[in-house]
DSSP file (Angstrom, degrees, kcal/mol; ACC not computed):
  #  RESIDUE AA STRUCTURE BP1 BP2  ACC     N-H-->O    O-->H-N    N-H-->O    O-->H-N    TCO  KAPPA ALPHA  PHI   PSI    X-CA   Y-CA   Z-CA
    1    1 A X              0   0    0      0, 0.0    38,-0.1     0, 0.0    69,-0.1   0.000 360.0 360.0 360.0 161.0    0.0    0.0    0.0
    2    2 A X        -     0   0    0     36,-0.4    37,-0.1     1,-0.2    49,-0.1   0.272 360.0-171.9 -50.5  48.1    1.1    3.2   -0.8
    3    3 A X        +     0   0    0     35,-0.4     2,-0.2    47,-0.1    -1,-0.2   0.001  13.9 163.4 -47.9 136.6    4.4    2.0   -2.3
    4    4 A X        -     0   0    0     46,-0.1    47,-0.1     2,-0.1    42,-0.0  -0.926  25.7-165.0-131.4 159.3    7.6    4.2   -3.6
    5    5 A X        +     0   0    0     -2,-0.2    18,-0.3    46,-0.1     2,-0.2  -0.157  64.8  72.4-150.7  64.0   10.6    3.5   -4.2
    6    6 A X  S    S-     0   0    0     14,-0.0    14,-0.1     1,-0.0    -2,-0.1  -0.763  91.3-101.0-136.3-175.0   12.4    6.9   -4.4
    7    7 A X    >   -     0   0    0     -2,-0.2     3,-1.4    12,-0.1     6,-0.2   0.609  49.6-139.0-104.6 -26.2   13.3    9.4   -1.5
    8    8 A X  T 3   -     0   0    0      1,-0.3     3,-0.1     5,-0.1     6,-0.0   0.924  58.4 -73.2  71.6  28.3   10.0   11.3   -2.8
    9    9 A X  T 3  S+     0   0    0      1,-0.2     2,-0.3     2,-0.1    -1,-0.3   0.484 101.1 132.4  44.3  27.7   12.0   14.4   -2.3
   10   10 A X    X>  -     0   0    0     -3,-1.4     4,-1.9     1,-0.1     3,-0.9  -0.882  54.7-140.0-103.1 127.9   11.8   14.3    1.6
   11   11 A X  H 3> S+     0   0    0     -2,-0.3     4,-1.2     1,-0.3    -1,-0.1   0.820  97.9  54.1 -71.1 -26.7   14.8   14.8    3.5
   12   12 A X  H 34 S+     0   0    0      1,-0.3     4,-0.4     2,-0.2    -1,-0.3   0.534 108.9  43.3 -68.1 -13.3   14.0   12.3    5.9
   13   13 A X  H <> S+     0   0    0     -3,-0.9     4,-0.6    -6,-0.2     6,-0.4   0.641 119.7  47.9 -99.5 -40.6   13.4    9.5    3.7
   14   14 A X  H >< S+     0   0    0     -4,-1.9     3,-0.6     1,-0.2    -2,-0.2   0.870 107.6  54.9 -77.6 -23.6   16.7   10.7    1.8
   15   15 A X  T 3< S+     0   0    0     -4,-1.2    -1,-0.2     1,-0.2    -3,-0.1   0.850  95.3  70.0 -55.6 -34.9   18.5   11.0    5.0
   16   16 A X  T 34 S-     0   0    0     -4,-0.4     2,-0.5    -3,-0.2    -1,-0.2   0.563  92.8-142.7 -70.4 -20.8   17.5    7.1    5.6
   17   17 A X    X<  +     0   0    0     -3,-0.6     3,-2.2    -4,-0.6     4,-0.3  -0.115  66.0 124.0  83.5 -25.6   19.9    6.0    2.8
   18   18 A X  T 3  S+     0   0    0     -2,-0.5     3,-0.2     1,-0.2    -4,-0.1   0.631  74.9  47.4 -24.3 -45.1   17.6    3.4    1.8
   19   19 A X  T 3   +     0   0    0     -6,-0.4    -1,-0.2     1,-0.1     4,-0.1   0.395  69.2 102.1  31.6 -95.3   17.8    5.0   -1.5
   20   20 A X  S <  S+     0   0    0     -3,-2.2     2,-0.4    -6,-0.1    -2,-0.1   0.565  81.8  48.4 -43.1 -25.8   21.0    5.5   -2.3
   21   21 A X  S    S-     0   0    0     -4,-0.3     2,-0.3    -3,-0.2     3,-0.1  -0.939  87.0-101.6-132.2 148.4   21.3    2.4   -4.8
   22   22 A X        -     0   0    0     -2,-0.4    -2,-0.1     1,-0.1    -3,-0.0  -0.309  47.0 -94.2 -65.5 132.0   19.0    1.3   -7.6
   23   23 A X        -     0   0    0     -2,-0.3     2,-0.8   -18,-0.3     3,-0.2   0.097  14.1-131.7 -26.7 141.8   16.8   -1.3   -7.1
   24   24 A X        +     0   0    0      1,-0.2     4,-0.5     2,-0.1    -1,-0.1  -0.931  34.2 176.8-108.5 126.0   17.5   -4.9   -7.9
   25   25 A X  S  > S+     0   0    0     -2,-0.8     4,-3.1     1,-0.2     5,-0.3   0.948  80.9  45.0 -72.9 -38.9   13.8   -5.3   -9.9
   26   26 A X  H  > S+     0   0    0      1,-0.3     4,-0.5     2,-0.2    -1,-0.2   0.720 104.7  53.6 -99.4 -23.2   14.9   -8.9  -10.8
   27   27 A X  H  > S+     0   0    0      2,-0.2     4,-1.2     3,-0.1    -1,-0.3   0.712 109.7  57.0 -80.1 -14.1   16.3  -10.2   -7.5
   28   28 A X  H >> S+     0   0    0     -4,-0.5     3,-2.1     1,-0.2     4,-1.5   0.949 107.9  45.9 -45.8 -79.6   12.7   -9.0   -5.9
   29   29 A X  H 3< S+     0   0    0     -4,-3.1    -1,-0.2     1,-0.3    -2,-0.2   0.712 106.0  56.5 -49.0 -20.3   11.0  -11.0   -8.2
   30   30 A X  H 3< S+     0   0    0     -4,-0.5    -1,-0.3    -5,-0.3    -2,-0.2   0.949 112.5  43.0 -70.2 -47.6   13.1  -13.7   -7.6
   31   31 A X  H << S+     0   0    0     -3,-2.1     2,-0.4    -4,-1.2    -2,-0.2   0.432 107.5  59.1 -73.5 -21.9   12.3  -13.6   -3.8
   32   32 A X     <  -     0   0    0     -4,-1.5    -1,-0.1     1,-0.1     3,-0.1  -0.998  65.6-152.2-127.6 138.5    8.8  -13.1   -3.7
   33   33 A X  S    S-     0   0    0     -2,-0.4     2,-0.3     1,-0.1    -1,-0.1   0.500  78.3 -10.7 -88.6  11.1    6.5  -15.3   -5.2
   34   34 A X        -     0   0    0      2,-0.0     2,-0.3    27,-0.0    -1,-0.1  -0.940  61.3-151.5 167.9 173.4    3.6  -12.5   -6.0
   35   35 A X        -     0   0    0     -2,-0.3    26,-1.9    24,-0.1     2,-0.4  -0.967   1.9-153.4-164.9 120.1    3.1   -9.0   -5.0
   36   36 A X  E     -a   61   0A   0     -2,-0.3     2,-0.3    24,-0.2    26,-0.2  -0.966  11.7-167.3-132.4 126.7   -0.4   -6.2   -4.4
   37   37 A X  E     -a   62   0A   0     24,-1.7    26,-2.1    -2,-0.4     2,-0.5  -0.896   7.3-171.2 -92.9 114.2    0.0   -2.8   -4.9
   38   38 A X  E     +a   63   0A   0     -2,-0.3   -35,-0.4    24,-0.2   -36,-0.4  -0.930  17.6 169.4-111.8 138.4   -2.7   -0.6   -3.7
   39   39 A X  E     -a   64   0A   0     24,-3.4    26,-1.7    -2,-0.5     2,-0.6  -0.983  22.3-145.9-149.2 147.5   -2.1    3.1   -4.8
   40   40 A X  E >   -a   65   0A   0     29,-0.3     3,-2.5    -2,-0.3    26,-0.2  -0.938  10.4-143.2-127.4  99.7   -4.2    5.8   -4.6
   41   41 A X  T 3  S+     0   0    0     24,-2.8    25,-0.2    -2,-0.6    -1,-0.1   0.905 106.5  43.5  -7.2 -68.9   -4.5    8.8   -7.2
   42   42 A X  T 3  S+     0   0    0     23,-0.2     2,-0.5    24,-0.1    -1,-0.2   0.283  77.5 139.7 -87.4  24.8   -5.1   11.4   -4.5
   43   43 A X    <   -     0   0    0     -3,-2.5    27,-0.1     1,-0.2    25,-0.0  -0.677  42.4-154.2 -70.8 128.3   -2.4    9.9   -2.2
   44   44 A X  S    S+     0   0    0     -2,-0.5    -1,-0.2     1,-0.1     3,-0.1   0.718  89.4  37.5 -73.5 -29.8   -0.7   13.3   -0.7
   45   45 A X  S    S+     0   0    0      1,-0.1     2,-0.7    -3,-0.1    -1,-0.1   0.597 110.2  65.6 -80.2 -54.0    2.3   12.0   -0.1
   46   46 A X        -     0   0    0     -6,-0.1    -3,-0.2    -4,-0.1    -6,-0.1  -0.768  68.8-134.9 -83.0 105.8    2.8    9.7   -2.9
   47   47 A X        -     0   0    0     -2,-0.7     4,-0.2     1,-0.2    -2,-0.1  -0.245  25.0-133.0 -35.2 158.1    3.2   10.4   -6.8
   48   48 A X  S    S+     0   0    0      2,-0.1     5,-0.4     1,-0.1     3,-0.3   0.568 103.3  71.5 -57.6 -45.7    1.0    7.9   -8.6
   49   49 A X  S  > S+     0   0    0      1,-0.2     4,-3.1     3,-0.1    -1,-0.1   0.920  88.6  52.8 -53.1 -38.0    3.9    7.3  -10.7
   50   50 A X  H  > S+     0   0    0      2,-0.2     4,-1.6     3,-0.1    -1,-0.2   0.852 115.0  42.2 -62.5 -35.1    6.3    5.3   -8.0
   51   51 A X  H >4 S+     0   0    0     -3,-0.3     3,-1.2    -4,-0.2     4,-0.3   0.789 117.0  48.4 -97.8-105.8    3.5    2.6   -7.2
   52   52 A X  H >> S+     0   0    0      1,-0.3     4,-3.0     2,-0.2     3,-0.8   0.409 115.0  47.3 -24.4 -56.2    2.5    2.4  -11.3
   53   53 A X  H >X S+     0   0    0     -4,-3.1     4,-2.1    -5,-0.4     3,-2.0   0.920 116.0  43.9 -38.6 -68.1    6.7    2.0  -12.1
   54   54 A X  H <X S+     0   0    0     -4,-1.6     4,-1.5    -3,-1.2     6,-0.3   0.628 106.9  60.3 -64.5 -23.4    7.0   -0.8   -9.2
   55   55 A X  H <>>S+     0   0    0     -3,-0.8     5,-1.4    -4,-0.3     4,-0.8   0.949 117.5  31.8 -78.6 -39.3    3.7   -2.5  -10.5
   56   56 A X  H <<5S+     0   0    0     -4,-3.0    -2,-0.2    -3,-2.0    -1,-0.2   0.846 113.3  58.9 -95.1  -8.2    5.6   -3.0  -14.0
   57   57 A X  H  <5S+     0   0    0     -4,-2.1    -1,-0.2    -5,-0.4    -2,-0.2   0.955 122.0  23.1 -53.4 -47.2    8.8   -3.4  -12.8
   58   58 A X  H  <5S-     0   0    0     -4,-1.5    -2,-0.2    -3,-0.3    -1,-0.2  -0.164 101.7-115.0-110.3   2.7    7.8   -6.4  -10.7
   59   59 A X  T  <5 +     0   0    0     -4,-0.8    -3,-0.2     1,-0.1    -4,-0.1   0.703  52.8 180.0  63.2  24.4    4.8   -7.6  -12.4
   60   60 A X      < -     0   0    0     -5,-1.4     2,-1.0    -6,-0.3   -24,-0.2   0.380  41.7-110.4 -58.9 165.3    2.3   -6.9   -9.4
   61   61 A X  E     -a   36   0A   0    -26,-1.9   -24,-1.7     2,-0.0     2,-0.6  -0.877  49.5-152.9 -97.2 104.9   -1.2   -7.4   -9.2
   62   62 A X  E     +a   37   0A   0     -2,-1.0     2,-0.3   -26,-0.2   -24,-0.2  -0.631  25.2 179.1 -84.0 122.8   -2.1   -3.6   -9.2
   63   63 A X  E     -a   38   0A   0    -26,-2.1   -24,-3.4    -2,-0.6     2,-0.6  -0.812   7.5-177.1-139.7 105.3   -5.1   -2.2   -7.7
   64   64 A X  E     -a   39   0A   0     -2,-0.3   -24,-0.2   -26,-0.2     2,-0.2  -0.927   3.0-178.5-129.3 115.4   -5.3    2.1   -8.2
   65   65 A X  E     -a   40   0A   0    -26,-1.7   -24,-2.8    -2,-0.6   -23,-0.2  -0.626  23.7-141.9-106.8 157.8   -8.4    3.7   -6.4
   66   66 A X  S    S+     0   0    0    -26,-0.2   -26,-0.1    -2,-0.2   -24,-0.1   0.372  96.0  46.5 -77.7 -12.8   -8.9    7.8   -6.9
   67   67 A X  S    S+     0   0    0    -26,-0.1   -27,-0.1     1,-0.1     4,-0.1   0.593  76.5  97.4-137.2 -10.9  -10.2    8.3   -3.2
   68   68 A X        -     0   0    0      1,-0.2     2,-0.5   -29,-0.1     4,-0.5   0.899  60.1-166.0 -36.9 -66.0   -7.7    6.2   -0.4
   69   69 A X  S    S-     0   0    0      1,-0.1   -29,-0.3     2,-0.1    -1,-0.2  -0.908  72.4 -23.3  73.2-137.4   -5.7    9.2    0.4
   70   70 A X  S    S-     0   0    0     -2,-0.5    -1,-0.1   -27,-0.1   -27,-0.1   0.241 104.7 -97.7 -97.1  11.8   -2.8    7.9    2.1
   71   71 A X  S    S-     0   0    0      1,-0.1    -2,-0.1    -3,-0.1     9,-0.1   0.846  91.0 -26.1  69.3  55.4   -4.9    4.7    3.1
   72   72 A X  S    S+     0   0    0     -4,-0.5     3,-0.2     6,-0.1     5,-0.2   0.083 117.7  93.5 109.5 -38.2   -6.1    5.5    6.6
   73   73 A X  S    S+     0   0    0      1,-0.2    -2,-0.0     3,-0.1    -4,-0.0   0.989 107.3  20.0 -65.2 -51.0   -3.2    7.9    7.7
   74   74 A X  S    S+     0   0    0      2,-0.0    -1,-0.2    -6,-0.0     2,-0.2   0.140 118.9  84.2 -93.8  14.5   -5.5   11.0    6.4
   75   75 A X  S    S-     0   0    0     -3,-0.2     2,-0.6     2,-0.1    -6,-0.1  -0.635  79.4-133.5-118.0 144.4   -8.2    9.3    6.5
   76   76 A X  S    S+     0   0    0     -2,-0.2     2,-0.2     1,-0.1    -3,-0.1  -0.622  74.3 122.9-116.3  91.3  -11.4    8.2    9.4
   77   77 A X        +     0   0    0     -2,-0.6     2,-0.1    -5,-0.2    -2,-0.1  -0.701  40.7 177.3-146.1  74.5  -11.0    4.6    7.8
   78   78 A X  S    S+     0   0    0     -2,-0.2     2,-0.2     1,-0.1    -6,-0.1   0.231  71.6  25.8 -87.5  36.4  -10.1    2.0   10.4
   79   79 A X        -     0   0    0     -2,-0.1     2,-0.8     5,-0.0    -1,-0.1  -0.675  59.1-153.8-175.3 130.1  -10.0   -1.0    7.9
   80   80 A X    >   -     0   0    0     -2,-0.2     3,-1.9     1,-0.2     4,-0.2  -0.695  18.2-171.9-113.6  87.0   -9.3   -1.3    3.7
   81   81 A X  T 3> S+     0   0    0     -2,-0.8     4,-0.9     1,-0.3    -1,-0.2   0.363  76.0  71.0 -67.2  12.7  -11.3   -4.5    3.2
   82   82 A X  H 3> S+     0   0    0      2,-0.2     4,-1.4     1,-0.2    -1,-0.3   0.765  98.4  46.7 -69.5 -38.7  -10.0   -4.5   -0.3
   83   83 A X  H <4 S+     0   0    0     -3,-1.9     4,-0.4     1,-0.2    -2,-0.2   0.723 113.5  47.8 -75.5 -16.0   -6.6   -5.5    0.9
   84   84 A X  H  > S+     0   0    0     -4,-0.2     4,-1.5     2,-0.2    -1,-0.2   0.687 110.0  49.3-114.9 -32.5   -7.9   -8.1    3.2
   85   85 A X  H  X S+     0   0    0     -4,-0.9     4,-1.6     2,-0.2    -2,-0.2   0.822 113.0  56.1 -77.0 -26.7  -10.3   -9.8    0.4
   86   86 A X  H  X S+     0   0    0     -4,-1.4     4,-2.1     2,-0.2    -2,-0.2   0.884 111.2  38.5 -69.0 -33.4   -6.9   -9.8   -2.0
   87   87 A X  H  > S+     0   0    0     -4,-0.4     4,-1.6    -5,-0.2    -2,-0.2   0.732 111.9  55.9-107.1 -13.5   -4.8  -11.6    0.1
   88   88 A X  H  <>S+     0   0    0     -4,-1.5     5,-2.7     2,-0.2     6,-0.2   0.769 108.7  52.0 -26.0 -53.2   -7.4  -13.8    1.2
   89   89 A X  H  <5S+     0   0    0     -4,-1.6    -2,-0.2     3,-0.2     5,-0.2   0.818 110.7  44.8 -10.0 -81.4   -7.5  -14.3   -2.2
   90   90 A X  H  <5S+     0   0    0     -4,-2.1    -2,-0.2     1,-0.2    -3,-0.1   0.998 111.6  49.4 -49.5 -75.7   -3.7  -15.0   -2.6
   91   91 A X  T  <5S-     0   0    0     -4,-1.6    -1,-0.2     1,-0.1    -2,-0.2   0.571 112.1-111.4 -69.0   0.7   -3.2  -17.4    0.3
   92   92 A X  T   5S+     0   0    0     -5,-0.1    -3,-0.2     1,-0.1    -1,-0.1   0.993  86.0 121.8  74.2  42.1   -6.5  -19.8   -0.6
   93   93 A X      <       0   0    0     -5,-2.7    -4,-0.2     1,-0.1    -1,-0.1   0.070 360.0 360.0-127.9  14.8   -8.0  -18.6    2.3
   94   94 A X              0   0    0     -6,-0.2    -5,-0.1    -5,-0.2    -1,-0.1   0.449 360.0 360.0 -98.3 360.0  -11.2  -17.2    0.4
């Protein structure tokens, strides 16, 4: 949920060094067998673009609402049953 994976022009996130090296797309994918992305257009914090990139970098299952916000942080939203019916989903648990 609200994935980046750039510093997003924040000094604290740039400070964190986390950063500092490009991504290895293909040793992800190697390491995880499958992957949801929730991103939200009107995320305040987030470009749209960084969670779209990671979805094709990594081959994600993508799911991009207009009206999450930050998914709860900015929000009076104490539960995103979308995330919880997806991974249900995933794990054979539906």
């Amino acid at each position: 949920m609200a994935t980046y994976y750039t510093d997003l022009g924040y000094d604290d996130e740039k400070a964190s060094g986390y950063f500092d090296k490009p991504w290895n797309w293909e040793s992800v994918k190697k390491n995880v067998p499958w992957s949801l992305i929730f991103a939200s257009s009107d995320d305040p914090y987030i470009n749209i673009e960084e969670p779209r990139l990671i979805k094709e970098k990594l081959n994600a299952d993508y799911y991009e609402f207009e009206d999450k916000g930050h998914f709860g942080y900015d929000r009076d939203t104490a539960e995103f049953q979308e995330l919880l019916e997806k991974l249900k989903e995933k794990l054979n648990l539906s």
